[in-house]
N, C-alpha and C positions, 0 to 999 in steps of 0.2 A: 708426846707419848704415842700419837696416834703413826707416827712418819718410822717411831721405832718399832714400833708392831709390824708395819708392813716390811721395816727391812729384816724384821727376825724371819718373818714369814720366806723373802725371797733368799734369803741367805741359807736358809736350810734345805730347800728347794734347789739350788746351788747345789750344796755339798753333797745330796741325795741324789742327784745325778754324775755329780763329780765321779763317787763309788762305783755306782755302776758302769760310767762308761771306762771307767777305770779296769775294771774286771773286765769287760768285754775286747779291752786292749789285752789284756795276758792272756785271755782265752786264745786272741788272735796272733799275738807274739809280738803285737807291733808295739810301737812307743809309748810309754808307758807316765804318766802324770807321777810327775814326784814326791815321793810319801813328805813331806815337808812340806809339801803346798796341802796335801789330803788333810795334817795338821792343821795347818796353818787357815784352812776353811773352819773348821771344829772351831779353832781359840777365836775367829772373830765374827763365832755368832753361830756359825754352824754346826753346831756338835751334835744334835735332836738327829738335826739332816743325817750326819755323817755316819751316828751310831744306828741308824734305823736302815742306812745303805750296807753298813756294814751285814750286815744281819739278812736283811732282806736279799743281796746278793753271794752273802757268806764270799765276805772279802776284808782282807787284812784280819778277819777273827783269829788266828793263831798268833799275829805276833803282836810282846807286849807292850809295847808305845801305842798300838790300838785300843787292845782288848783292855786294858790297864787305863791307858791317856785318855782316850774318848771319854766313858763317865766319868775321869775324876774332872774334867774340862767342862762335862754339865754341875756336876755336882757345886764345881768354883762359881758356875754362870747362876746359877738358882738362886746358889746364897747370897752372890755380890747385889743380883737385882732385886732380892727382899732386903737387904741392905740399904739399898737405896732409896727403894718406894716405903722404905721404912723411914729414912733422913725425910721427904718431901711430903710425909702426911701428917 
């Protein structure tokens, strides 16, 4: 339990930066991190991260695979882990 807390903790940490340097690419015009991978942070582990970047750099908030995807991906992550520490108690 303890190995998976810390990688919740670094994977959101991740994705929280992922957004922002992501925005700071479009600001710049350069290359830009592929919204599939910005997903694909959220679904394995980073969604807290992702949706707190979103927000915090107001990035990707307009379109709905974010505004939409992101909490329904905490919402899946919440239930599936009282789910579980629900099966191990």
């Amino acid at each position: 339990m303890k190995y998976f807390i810390i990688y919740i903790i670094i994977i959101n940490i991740i994705a929280f930066i992922m957004y922002g340097s992501d925005k700071r690419k479009a600001i710049q015009g350069s290359f830009r991190t592929p919204e599939k991978v910005l997903i694909g942070v959220a679904i394995i582990g980073g969604s807290v991260g992702a949706y707190a970047g979103m927000h915090m750099f107001h990035h990707k908030t307009k379109h709905a695979k974010f505004f939409i995807g992101v909490p329904l991906i905490i919402i899946v992550q919440v239930i599936s882990f009282f789910l579980v520490l629900k099966a191990h108690l």
